[in-house]
FIFIVO-922509 format. One line per 8 residues: number of its first residue (from 1); their letters; for each residue z, y, x of N, C-alpha, C. Coordinates in steps of 0.02 Angstrom, whole numbers. Last residue first. Layout:
BEGIN
NUM = a = Z/Y/X/Z/Y/X/Z/Y/X | ...;
END
This chain:
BEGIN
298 = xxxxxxxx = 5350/6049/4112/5396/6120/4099/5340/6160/4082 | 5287/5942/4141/5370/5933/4091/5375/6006/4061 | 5193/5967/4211/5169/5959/4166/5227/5942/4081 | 5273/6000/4322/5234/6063/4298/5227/6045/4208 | 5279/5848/4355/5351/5903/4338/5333/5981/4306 | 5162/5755/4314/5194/5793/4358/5250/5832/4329 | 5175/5583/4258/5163/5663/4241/5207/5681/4302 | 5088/5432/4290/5131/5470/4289/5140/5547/4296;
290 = xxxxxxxx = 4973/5364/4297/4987/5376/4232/5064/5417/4204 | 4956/5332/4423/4915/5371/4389/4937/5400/4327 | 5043/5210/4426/5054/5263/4442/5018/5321/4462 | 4948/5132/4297/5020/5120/4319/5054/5196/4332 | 4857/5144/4123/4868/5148/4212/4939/5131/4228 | 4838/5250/4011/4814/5208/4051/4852/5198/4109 | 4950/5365/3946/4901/5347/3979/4896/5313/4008 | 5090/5364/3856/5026/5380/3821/4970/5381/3877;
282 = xxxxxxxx = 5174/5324/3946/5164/5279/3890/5078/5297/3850 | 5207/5433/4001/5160/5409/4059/5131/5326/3988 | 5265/5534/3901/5188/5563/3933/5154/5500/3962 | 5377/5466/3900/5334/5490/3827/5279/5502/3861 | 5439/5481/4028/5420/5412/4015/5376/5453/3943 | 5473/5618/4012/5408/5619/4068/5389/5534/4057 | 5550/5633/3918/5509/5662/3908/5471/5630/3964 | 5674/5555/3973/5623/5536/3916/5568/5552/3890;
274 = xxxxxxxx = 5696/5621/4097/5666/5567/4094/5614/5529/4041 | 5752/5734/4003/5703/5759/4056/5667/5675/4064 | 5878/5661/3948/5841/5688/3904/5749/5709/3975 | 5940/5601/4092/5909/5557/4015/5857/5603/3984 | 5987/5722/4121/5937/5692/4166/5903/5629/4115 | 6066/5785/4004/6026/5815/4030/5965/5787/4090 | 6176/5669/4005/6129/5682/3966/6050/5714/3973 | 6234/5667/4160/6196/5615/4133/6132/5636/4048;
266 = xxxxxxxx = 6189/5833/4222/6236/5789/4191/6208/5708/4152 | 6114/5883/4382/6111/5889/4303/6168/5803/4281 | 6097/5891/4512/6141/5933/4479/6181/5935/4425 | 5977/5835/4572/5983/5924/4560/6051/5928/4537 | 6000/5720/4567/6017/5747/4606/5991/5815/4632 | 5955/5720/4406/6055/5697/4456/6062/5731/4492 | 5822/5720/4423/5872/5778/4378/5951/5763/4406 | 5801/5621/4507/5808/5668/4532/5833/5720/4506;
258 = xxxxxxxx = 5820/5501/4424/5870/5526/4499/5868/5589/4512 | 5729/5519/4331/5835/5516/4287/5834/5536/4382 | 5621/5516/4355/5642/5576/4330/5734/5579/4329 | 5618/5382/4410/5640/5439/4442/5634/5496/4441 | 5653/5305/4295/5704/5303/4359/5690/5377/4386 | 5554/5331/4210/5608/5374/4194/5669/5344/4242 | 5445/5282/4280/5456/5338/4264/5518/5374/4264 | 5483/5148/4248/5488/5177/4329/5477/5251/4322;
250 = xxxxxxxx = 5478/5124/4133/5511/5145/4159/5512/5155/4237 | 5310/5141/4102/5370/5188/4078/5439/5192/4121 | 5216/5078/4186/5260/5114/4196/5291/5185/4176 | 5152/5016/4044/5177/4981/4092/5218/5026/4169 | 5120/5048/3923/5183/5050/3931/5222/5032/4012 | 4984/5125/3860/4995/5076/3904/5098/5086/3914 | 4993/5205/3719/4918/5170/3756/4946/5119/3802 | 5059/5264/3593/5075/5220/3656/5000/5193/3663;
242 = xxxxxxxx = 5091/5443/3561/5052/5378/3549/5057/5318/3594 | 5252/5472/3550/5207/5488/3590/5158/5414/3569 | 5457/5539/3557/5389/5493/3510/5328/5532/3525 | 5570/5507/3643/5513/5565/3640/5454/5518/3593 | 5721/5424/3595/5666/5419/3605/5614/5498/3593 | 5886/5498/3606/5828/5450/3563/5751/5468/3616 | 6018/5484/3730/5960/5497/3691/5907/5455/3655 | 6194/5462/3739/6129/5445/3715/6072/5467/3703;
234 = xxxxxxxx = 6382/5424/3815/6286/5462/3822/6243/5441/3787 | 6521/5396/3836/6446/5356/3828/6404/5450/3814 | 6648/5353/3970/6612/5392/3932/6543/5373/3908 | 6762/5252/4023/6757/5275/3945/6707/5304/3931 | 6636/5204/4134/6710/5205/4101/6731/5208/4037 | 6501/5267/4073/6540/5242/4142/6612/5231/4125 | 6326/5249/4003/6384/5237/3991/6455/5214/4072 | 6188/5311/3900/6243/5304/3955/6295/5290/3973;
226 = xxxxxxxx = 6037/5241/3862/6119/5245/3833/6145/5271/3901 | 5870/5275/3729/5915/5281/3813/5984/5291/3809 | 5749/5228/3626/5805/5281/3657/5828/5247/3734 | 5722/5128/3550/5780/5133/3510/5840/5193/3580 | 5603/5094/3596/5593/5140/3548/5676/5159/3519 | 5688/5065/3739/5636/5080/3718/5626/5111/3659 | 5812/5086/3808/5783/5030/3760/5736/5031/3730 | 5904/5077/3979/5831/5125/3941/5814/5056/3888;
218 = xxxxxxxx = 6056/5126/4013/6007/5065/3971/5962/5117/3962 | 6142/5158/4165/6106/5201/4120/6045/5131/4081 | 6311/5166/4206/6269/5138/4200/6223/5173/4149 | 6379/5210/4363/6350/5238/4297/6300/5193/4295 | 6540/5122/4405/6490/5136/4411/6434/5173/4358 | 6689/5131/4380/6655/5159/4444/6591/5171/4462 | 6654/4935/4337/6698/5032/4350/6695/5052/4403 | 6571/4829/4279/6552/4896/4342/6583/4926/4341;
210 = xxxxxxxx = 6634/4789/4193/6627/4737/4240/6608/4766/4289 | 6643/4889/4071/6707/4836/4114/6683/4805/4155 | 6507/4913/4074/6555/4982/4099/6637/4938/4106 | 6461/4790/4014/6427/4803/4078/6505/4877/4121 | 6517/4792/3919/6538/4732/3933/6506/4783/4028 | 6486/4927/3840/6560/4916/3843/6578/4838/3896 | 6344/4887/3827/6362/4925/3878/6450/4933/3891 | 6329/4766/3737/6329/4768/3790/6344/4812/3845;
202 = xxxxxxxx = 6393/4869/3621/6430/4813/3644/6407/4802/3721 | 6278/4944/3612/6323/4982/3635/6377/4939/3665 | 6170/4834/3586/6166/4895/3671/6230/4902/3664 | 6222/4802/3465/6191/4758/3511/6203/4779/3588 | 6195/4914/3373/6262/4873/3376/6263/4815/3469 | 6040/4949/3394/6121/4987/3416/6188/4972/3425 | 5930/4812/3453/5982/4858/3400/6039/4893/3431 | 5958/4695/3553/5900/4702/3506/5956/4748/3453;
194 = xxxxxxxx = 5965/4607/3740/5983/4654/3661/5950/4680/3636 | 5879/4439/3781/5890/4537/3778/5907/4564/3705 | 5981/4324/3804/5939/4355/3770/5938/4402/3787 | 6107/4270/3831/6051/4224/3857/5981/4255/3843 | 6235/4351/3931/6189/4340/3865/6133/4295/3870 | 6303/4431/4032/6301/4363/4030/6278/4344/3972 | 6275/4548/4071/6325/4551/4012/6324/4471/4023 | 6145/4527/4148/6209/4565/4205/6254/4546/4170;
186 = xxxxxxxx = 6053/4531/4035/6078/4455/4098/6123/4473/4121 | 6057/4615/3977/6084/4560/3911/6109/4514/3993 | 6016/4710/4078/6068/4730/4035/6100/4659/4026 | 5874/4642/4070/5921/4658/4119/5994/4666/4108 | 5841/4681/3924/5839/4619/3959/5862/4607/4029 | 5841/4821/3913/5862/4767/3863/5885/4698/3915 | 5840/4891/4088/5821/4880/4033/5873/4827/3978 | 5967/4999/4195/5923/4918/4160/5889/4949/4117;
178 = xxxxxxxx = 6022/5048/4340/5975/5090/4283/5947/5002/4270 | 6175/5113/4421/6131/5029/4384/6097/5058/4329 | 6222/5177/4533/6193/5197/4471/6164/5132/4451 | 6300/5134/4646/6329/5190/4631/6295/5209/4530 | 6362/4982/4702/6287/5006/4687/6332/5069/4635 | 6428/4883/4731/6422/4926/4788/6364/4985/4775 | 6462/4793/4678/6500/4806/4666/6482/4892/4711 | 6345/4679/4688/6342/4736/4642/6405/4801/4637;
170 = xxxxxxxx = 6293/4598/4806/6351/4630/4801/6356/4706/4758 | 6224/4459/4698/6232/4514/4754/6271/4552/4735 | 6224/4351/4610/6256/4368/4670/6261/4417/4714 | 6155/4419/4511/6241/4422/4505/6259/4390/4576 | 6035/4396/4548/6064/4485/4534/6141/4471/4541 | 5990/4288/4526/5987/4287/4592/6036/4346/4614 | 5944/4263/4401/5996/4240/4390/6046/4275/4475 | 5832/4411/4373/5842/4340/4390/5919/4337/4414;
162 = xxxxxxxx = 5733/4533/4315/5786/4492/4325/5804/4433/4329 | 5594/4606/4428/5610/4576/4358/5692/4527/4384 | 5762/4725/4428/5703/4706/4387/5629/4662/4433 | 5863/4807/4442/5871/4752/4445/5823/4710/4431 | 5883/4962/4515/5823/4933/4468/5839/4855/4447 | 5999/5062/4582/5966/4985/4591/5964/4980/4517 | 6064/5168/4707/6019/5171/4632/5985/5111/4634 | 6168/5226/4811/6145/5170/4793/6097/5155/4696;
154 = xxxxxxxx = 6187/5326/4943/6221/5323/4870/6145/5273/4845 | 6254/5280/5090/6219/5319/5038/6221/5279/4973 | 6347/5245/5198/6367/5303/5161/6322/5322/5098 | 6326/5142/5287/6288/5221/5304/6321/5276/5261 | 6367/5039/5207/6397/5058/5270/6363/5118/5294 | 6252/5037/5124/6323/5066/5095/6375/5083/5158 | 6164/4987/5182/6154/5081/5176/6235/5091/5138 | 6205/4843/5218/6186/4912/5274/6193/4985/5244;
146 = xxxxxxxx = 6215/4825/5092/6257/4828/5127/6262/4866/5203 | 6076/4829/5027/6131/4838/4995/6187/4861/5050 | 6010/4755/5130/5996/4814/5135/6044/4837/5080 | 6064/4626/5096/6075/4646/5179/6041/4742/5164 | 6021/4602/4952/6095/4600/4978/6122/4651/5039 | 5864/4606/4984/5903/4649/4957/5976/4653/4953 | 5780/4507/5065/5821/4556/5078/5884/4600/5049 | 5620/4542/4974/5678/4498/5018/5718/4555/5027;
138 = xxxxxxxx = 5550/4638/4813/5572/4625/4886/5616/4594/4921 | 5580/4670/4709/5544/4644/4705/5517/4638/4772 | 5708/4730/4618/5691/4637/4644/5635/4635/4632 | 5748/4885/4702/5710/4838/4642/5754/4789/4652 | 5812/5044/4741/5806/4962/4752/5792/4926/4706 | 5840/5189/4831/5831/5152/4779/5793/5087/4785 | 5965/5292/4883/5939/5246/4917/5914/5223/4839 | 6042/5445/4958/5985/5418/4916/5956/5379/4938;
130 = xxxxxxxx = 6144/5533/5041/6077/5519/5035/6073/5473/4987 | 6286/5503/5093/6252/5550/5030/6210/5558/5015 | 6249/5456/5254/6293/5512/5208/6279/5550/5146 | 6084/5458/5289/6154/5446/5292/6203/5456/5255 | 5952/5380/5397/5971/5416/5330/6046/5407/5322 | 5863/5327/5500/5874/5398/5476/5889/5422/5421 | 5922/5188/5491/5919/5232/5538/5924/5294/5532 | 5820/5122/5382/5888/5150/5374/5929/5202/5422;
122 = xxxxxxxx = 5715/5061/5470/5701/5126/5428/5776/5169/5410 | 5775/4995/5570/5740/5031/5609/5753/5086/5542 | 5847/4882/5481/5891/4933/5511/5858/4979/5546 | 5697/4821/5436/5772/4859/5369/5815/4912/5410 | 5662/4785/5524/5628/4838/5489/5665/4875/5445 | 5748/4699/5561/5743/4749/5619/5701/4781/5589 | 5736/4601/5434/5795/4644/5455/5783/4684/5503 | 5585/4598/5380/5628/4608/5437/5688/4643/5412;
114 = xxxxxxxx = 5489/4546/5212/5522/4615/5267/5566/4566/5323 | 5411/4477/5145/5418/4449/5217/5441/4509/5272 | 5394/4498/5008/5438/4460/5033/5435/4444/5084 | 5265/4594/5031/5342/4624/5011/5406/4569/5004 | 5179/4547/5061/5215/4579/5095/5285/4599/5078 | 5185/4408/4930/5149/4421/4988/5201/4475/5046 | 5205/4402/4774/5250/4431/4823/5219/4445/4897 | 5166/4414/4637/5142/4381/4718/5154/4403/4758;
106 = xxxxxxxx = 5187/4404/4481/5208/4452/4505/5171/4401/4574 | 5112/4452/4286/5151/4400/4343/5136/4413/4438 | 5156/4512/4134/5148/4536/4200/5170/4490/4246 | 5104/4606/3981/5135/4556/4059/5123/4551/4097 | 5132/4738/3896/5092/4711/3928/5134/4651/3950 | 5060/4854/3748/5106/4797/3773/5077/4768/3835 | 4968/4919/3681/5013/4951/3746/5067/4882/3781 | 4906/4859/3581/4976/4900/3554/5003/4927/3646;
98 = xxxxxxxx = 4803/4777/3644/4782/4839/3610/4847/4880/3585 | 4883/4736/3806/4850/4722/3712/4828/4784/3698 | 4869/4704/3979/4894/4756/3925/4850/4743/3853 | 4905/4594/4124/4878/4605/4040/4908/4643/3987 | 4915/4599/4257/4931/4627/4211/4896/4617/4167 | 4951/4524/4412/4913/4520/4350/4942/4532/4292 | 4999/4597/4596/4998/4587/4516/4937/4569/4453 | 5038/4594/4736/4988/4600/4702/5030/4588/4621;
90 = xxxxxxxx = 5071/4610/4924/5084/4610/4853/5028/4612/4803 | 4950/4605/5057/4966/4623/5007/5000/4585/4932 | 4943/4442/5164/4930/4480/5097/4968/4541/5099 | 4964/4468/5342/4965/4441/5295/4925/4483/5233 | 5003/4544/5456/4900/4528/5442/4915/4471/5383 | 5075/4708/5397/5090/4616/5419/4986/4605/5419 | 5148/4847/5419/5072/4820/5403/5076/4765/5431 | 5281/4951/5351/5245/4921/5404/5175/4861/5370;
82 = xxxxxxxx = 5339/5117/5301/5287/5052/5274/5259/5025/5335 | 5386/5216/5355/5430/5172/5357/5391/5123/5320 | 5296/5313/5308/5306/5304/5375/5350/5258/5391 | 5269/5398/5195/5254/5295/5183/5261/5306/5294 | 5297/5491/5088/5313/5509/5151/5306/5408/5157 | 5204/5530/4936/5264/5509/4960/5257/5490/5038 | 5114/5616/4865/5186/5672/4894/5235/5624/4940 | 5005/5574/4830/5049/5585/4766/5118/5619/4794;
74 = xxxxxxxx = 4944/5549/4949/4902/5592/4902/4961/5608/4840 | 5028/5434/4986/5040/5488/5029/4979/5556/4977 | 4976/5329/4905/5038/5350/4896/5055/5421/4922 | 4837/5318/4957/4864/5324/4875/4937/5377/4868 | 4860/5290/5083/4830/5348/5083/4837/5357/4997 | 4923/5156/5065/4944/5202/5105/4920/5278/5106 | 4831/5072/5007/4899/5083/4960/4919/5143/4977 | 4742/5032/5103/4713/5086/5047/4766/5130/5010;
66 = xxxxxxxx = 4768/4924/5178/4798/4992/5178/4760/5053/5161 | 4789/4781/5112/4809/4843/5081/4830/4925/5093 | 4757/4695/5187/4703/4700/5137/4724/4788/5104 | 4857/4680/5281/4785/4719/5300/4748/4747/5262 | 4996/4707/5159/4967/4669/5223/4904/4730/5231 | 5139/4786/5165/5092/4774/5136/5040/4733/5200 | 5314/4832/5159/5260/4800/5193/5223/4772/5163 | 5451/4978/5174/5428/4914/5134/5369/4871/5162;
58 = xxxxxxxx = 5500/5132/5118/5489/5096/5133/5476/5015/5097 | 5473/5303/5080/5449/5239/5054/5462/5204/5109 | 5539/5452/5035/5507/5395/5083/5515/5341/5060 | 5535/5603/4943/5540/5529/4961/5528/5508/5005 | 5569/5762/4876/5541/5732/4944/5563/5651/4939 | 5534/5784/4711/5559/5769/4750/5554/5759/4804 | 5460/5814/4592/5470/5849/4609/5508/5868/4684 | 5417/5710/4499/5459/5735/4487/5475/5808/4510;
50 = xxxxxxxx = 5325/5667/4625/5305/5688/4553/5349/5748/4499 | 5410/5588/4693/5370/5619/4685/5336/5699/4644 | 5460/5489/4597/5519/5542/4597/5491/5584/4653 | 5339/5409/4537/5378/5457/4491/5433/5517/4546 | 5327/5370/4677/5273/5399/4660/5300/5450/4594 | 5434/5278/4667/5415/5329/4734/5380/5387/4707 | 5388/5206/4581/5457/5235/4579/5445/5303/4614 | 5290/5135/4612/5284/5169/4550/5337/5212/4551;
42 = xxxxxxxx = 5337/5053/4729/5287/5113/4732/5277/5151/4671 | 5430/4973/4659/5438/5017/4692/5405/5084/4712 | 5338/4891/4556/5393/4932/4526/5417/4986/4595 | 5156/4909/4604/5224/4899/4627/5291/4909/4590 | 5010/4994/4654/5064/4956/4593/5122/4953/4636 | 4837/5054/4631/4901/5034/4646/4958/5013/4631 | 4728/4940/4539/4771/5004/4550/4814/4993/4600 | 4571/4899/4444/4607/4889/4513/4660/4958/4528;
34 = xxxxxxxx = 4536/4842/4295/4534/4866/4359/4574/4864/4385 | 4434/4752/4180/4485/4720/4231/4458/4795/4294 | 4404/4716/4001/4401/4748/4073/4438/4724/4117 | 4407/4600/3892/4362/4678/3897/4364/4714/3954 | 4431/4438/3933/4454/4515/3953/4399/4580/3929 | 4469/4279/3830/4434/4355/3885/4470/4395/3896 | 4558/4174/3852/4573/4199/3818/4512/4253/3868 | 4627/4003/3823/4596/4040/3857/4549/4099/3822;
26 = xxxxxxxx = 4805/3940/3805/4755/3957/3772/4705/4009/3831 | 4901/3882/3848/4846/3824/3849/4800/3861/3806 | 5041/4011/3798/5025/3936/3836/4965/3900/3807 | 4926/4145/3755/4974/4095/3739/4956/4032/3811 | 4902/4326/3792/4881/4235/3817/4919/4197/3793 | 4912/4457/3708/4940/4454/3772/4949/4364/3775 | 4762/4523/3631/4838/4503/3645/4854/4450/3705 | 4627/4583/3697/4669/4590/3614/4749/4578/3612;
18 = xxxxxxxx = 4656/4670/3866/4642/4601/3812/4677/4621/3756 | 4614/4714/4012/4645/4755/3939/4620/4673/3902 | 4702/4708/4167/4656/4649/4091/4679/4692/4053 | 4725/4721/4312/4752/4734/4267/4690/4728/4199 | 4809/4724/4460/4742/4696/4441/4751/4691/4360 | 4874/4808/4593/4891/4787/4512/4798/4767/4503 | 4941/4788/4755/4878/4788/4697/4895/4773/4651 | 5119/4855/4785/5051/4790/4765/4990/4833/4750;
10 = xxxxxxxx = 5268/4859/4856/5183/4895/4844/5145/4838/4833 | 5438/4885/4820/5381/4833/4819/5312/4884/4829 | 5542/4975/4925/5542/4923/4867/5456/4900/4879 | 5675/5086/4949/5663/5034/4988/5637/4980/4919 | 5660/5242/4953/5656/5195/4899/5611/5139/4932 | 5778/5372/4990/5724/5319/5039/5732/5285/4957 | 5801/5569/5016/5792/5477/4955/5722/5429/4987 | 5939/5652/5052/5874/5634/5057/5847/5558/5009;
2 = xx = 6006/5776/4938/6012/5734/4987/5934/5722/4997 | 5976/5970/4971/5973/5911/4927/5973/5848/4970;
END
């Protein structure tokens, strides 16, 4: 099986259960506040983990954070390509409602102060057909786009959170584009995230002309999961599951969807497996704690 580096973010998540999620100029309590590991990257890692997979992690956390390091490596993932700045740690403030909903504002700290001689040291050992996965939530990302495509590996990019910053990079080079609604609506050039079936499928006919060649996979939440590459589309509905926390659903189902791929399995068949293991991590607390093992699929 290839190999899979997931070059991306590690934070502290600091995380507020509250009634609802803060208006502008309003001040608002908390019923709790704990402390996790985090990251859209490290959540990734940790799903395709989990999944069932060998990973490595790369990426950089400061002093405060090398707790992150013995977290991650307890859940299966290989963090030997994580370097240690005497800066911050990444971090996050999360506020989850009583419906599972959450937000989320983001502090980049280590994870915007990678090296290029950290980028080409980790890339180094990987090649040909291997497995590469990529947020926005780390510097860099163009120059590590382009290095591992000159290596040969196969390119899985998160675009998330999205910013205008995505269409410049060299998308043309990315083998699987996994969005959300609102990712999706920005790549399509929309000012909104899509809302409804009529809505996705258009946007994915705009996204499968502007990427050929490439698979694109929409996760929409209660309204399911799309696939779509050229001519061909794909769909599953939704695993219906009480929702407690939502906040890594999809990083979940990134890396249930990679690694069912890269067993083998056909776009439907890695959708359908994803949806099931995002249904499990919706219904518990937490970030990447809250993600199911592969035992617990089958």
């Amino acid at each position: 099986m290839s190999k899979i580096l997931n070059y991306g973010s590690i934070n502290i998540d600091h995380v507020y259960k509250v009634d609802h999620i803060v208006a502008p100029g309003e001040t608002l309590g908390s019923e709790s506040l704990s402390f996790f590991a985090g990251g859209k990257g490290a959540n990734q890692s940790v799903a395709i983990a989990k999944a069932g997979a060998e990973v490595y992690h790369a990426g950089k956390i400061g002093s405060d954070g090398t707790w992150l390091l013995d977290t991650l490596a307890e859940a299966g993932v290989d963090t030997d390509f994580v370097t240690v700045s005497d800066g911050h740690t990444g971090h996050a403030i999360i506020q989850v409602n009583r419906e599972g909903e959450n937000s989320i504002i983001l502090y980049g700290g280590g994870n915007r102060e990678i090296l290029r001689v950290e980028i080409d040291a980790a890339l180094e050992h990987f090649g040909n057909n291997d497995c590469l996965v990529l947020q926005n939530e780390i510097n860099e990302t163009p120059y590590i786009m382009k290095k591992a495509h000159s290596r040969g590996l196969r390119i899985y990019l998160n675009p998330a959170p999205f910013s205008e910053e995505v269409e410049t990079w060299p998308l043309e080079l990315v083998n699987t584009l996994i969005v959300n609604e609102t990712e999706a609506a920005g790549l399509a050039g929309l000012s909104g995230p899509a809302t409804g079936e009529g809505s996705l499928e258009a946007i994915l006919d705009i996204l499968a002309d502007r990427y050929p060649g490439t698979d694109i996979v929409l996760t929409a939440g209660k309204h399911g999961a799309y696939f779509a590459r050229e001519g061909r589309r794909d769909y599953v509905p939704i695993v219906e599951s009480a929702v407690v926390d939502t906040t890594a659903a999809g990083d979940t189902f990134l890396g249930y969807y990679l690694v069912a791929r890269n067993e083998g399995n056909g776009p439907r068949e890695a959708m359908e497996r994803a949806a099931r293991a995002a249904s499990i991590t919706v219904s518990r607390h937490g970030a990447m704690e809250s993600i199911p093992t592969a035992a617990e699929l089958d």
